[in-house]
C-alpha positions in Angstrom: 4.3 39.8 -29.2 5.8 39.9 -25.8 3.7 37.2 -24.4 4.4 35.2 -27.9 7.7 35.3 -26.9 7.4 34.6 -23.1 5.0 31.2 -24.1 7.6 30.0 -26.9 10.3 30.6 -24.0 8.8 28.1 -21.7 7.9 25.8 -24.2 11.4 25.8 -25.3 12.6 25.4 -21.6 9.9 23.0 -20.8 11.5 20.8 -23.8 15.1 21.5 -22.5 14.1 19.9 -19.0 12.5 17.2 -20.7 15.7 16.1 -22.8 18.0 17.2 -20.0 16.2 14.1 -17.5 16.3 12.0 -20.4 19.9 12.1 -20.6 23.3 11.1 -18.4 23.5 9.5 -15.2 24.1 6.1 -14.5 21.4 4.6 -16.1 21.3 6.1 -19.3 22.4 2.6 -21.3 19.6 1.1 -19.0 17.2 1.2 -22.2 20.3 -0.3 -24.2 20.6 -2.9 -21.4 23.6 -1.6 -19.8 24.5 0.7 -17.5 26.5 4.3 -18.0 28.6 5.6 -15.7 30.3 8.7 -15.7 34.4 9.5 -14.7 33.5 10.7 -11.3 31.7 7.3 -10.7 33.7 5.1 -11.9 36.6 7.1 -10.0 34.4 6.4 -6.9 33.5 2.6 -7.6 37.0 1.9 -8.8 38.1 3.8 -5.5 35.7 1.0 -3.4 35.6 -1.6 -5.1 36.8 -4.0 -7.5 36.2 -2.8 -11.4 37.4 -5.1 -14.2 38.1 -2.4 -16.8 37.9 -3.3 -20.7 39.6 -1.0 -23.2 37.9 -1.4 -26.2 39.6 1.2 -28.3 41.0 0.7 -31.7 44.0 1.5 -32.5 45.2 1.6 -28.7 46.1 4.9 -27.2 46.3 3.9 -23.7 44.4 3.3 -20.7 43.0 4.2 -18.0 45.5 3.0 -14.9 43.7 -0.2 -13.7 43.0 -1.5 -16.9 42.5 -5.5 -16.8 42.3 -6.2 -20.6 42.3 -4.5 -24.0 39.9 -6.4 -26.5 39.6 -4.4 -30.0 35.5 -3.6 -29.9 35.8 -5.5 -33.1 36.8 -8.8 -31.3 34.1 -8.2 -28.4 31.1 -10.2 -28.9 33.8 -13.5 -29.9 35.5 -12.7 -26.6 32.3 -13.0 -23.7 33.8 -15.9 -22.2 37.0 -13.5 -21.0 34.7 -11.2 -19.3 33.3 -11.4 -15.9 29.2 -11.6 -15.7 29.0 -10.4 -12.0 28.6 -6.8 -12.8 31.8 -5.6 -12.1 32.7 -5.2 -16.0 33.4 -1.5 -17.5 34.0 -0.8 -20.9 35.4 2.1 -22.6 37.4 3.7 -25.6 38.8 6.9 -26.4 35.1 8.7 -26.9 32.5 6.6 -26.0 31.7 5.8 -30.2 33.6 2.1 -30.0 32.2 0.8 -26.9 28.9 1.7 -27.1 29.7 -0.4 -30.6 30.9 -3.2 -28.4 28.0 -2.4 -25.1 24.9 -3.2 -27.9 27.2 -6.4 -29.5 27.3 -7.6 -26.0 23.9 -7.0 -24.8 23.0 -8.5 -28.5 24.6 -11.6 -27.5 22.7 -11.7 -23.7 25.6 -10.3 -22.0 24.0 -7.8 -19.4 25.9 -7.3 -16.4 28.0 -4.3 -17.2 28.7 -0.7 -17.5 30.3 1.6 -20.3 32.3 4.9 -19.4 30.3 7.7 -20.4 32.0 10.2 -23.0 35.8 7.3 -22.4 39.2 8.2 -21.7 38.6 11.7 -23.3 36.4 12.6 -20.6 38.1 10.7 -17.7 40.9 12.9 -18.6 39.2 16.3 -18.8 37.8 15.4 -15.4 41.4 15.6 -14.7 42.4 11.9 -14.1 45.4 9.8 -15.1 45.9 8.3 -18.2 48.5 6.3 -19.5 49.1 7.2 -23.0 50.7 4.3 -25.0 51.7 3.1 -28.4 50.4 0.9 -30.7 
């Protein structure tokens, strides 16, 4: 029995691993065509370079300080042409649900060169970063 249980162990930390790499970092959208990035990254990029950041979010909470534009995710894919294609583009919402929405409408369309926040403003602000909250 004990070496039962020792071989179901590593087959069950052996499948761990294997979802674990499968998962997060900044190319976890890359399959989706689009690029994740998580809130210490985008912290970072924002921090070094210049990030157009989309709030996609419906109804509108707030944003992420920075913010260039709020487009309802439901208004995305009718709205390319006010987007930057050079890869500078983010997208978020409040949990990561409405822009992936809006990330596989875009990349639907052909748009490509962008990134969405992993986990949105729910995680940016558990990693402890500001957030303007708002009103609708």
């Amino acid at each position: 029995m004990t070496r039962r249980r020792i071989g179901g162990a590593m087959v069950a930390m052996a499948t761990i691993f294997t979802l674990a790499s499968c998962g997060g970092g900044d190319d976890a959208g890359a399959a989706g065509g689009w690029d994740r990035v998580d809130s210490a990254t985008l912290e970072q990029r924002m921090a070094s370079e210049d990030v157009y950041l989309v709030n996609v979010h419906v109804p509108y909470e707030g944003e992420i300080p920075g913010t260039d534009a709020f487009i309802p995710y439901t208004e995305i894919a009718g709205r390319l042409d006010e987007l930057p294609d050079d890869g500078t583009l983010v997208i978020y919402c409040r949990s990561g649900n409405m822009s992936t929405q809006s990330a596989q409408e875009m990349v639907d369309t052909g748009f490509s060169a962008f990134a969405e926040l992993e986990g949105g403003f729910q995680a940016w602000e558990a990693a402890g970063l500001p957030f303007e909250k708002g009103s609708a």
